[in-house]
C-alpha positions, 0 to 999 in steps of 0.5 A: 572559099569556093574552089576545086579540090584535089582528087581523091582516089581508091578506097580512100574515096571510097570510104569518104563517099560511104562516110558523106552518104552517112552523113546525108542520110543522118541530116534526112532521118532527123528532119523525118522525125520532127526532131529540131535541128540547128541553133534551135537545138543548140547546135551549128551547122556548117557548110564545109568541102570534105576534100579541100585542105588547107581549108577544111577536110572531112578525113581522119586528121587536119581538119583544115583552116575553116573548120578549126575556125568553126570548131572555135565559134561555136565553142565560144557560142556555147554550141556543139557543131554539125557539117554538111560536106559539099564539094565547092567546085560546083561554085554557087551550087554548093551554096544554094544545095546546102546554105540556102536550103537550110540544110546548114546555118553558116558557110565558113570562107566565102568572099566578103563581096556584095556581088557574090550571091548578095541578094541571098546571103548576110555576112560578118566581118571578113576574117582573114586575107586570101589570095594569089602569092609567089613562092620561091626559094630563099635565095630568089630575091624580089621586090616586085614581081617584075623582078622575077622577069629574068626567071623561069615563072610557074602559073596556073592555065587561065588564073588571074597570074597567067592572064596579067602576066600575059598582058604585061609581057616580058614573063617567061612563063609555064603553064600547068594545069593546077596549083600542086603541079606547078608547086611541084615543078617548083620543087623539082627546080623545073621552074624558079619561082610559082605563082599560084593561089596564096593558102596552097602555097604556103600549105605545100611549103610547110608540108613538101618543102620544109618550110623553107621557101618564102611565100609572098602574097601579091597586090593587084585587081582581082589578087586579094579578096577577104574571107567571110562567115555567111548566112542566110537572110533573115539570121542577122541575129546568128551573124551578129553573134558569129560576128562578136565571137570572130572578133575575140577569136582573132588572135587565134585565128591568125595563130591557126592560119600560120599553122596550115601556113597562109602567107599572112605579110605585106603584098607586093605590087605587080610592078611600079615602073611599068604601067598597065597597058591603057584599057582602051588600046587592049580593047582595040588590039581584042577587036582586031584579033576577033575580027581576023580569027572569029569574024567569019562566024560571028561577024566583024565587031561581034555583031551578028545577026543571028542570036546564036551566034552573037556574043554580045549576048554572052553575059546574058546567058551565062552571067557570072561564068562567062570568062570561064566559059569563053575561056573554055570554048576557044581553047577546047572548041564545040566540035557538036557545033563545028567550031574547032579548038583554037590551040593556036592563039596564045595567052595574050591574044585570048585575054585581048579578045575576051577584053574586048567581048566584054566591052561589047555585051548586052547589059540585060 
């Protein structure tokens, strides 16, 4: 999956960095000397994050989820495998660095999602569930989130859990800034309950917390999505053999992702007595707020005049990055360009306003 990955530090860095640049330097040498690479030579070639347990890890140790899952496949093809270690929070720069310039076959966990580089990539059969879950200790009972409104509610800042929760109100919420610390505030009883991403979660409750809590995955837009294998374009014969080898390997990938501890059961809902505020009063509510706190710059209504200031054009520059950079620019500011941070403006009025910019943008 595309995601950012801890931080490591020290000599243990150190070593994985002289042990990537190995790698590199391998891939490079070989391709110099002609010598075949890939299926050709009867070898695999996968896509991978060296530093992103559960999934994958290029250390001595756990190997991770996806790459157990690699090792599996290209057993079963009767391949041996090699990996190209790119960090995957550089999002859709990883997949063009290392998949689409053919320096690896295959990317193990990326979204089975057409809109997701589509243009571009091939996929087999989705694998495996991921997605955003609760975790609380056992004695905490729910059905529904909403059951969990009278407890103290770990999230992560700007992740979908923060951002609907937000929206419905009545949550009494802490913000942290990654998935570990809100797990580990959770360990510490400084919060009753996480809502974090699914994987992590169940990871950290198998290695720090014994097991012992219950991990729970939640149903909703944007929540759960399903992981797939991906290929270039034009290797529909290697997805297709990918794709048979996946199908009798289920019972073992599901026997694995218990192992790293993936939340595997039913979802629950959000809630089922408390409607979604209606889409078209979120929108109003986002206007109104613009136009009190950002109207004097970029004019009332979003609609100013001057190119550089008109944020109807945003999706056009930053496509897919777009929420992320809203996101990252009101909270943070651009001092370069005189606009102050606007730490002032609470969770929900900034998830109003974004509604309501995206309601207005110039479709290209």
């Amino acid at each position: 999956m595309i995601r950012a990955p801890r931080a490591a530090g020290g000599a243990a860095r150190l070593r994985l960095l002289a042990a990537l640049a190995l790698v590199g330097l391998g891939v490079l040498v070989r391709a110099s000397a002609g010598e075949p690479a890939g299926p050709e030579a009867g070898v695999l070639r996968f896509c991978a994050d060296p530093d992103n347990l559960p999934f994958s890890s290029a250390a001595a140790g756990e190997r991770g989820l996806y790459v157990d899952i690699a090792e599996l496949v290209a057993a079963d093809l009767g391949m041996k495998t090699e990996y190209v270690w790119w960090h995957t929070f550089y999002g859709k720069r990883a997949v063009r660095n290392t998949l689409l310039a053919d320096r690896c076959d295959a990317f193990v966990g990326l979204p089975h999602d057409a809109d997701f580089m589509g243009r571009a990539l091939i996929r087999t059969r989705p694998f495996l569930d991921v997605g955003w879950a609760v975790i609380t200790p056992p004695h905490v009972a729910f059905a529904r989130v909403e059951d969990l409104k009278a407890r103290r509610l770990g999230v992560v800042f700007r992740s979908p859990p923060q951002l609907l929760l937000a929206v419905r109100g009545g949550f009494q919420t802490t913000t942290f800034r990654t998935d570990e610390e809100a797990l580990e505030a959770l360990g510490r009883g400084e919060v009753d309950a996480a809502f974090v991403w699914g994987p992590t979660a169940g990871y950290h409750n198998m290695k720090r917390l014994g097991g012992g809590h219950r991990v729970v995955p939640v149903a909703g837009e944007g929540l759960q999505w399903r992981a797939t294998v991906a290929l270039r374009k034009g290797q529909e014969s290697l997805r297709d053999r990918i794709d048979g080898a996946l199908a009798t390997l289920q019972p073992e990938i599901r026997r694995l992702a218990d192992r790293y501890g993936f939340p595997q059961g039913a979802a629950i809902a959000l809630a089922t007595s408390e409607p979604a505020p209606d889409h078209a009063e979120v929108i109003a509510a986002g206007r109104s707020a613009f136009n009190q706190h950002c109207s004097h710059c970029h004019a009332p209504n979003a609609m100013s005049p001057e190119p550089s200031r008109d944020l109807r054009r945003l999706r056009l520059r930053y496509g897919d990055a777009t929420q992320e950079i809203f996101y990252a620019t009101v909270t943070r500011g651009r001092p370069d360009k005189g606009m102050p941070p606007w730490n002032n403006l609470d969770t929900a009025t900034l998830q109003r306003m974004w509604t309501f910019l995206d309601s207005v943008q110039t479709q290209p």
